[in-house]
C-alpha positions in Angstrom: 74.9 74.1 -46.8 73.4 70.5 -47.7 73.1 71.3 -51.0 76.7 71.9 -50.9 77.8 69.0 -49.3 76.0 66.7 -51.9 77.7 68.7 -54.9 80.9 68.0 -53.1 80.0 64.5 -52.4 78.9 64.1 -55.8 81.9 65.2 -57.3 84.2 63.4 -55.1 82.5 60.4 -56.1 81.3 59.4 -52.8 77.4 59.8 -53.2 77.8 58.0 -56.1 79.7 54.9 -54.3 76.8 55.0 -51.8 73.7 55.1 -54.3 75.2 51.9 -55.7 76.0 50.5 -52.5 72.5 51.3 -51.3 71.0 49.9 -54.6 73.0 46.6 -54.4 71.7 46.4 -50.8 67.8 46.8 -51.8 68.1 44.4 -54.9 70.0 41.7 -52.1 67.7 42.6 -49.1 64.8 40.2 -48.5 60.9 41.7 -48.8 60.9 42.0 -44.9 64.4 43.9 -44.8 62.5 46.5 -47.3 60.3 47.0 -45.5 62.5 48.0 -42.8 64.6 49.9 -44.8 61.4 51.6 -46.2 60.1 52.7 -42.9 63.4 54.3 -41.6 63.8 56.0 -44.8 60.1 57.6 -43.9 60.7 58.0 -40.2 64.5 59.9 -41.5 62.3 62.2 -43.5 59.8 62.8 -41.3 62.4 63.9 -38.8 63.8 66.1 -41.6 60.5 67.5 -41.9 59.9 68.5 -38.5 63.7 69.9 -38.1 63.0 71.9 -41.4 59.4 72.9 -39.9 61.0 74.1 -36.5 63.7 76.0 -38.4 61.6 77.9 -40.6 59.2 78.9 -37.5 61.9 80.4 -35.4 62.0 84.3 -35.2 
């Protein structure tokens, strides 16, 4: 279902938009700002993680 949702984005252009946005951010943002951006990215997929962990143990 994710999967599908980033084709669609994809194709619709609007994962593209934001990958540029997001790049233009990172090459503006200030050393401390990446590091913030940095560590919510890693906390964001260590949530994933867990979520995806839970899923897969459920009966």
């Amino acid at each position: 279902m994710i999967l599908a949702a980033l084709v669609f984005g994809w194709k619709t252009g609007q994962v593209r938009n934001d990958a540029q946005r997001l790049r233009m951010l990172w090459k503006e943002a200030s050393p401390e700002s990446r590091r913030q951006m940095r560590n919510l990215t890693l906390i964001a997929m260590a949530i994933a993680a867990l979520f995806t962990a839970w899923a897969v143990a459920q009966p």
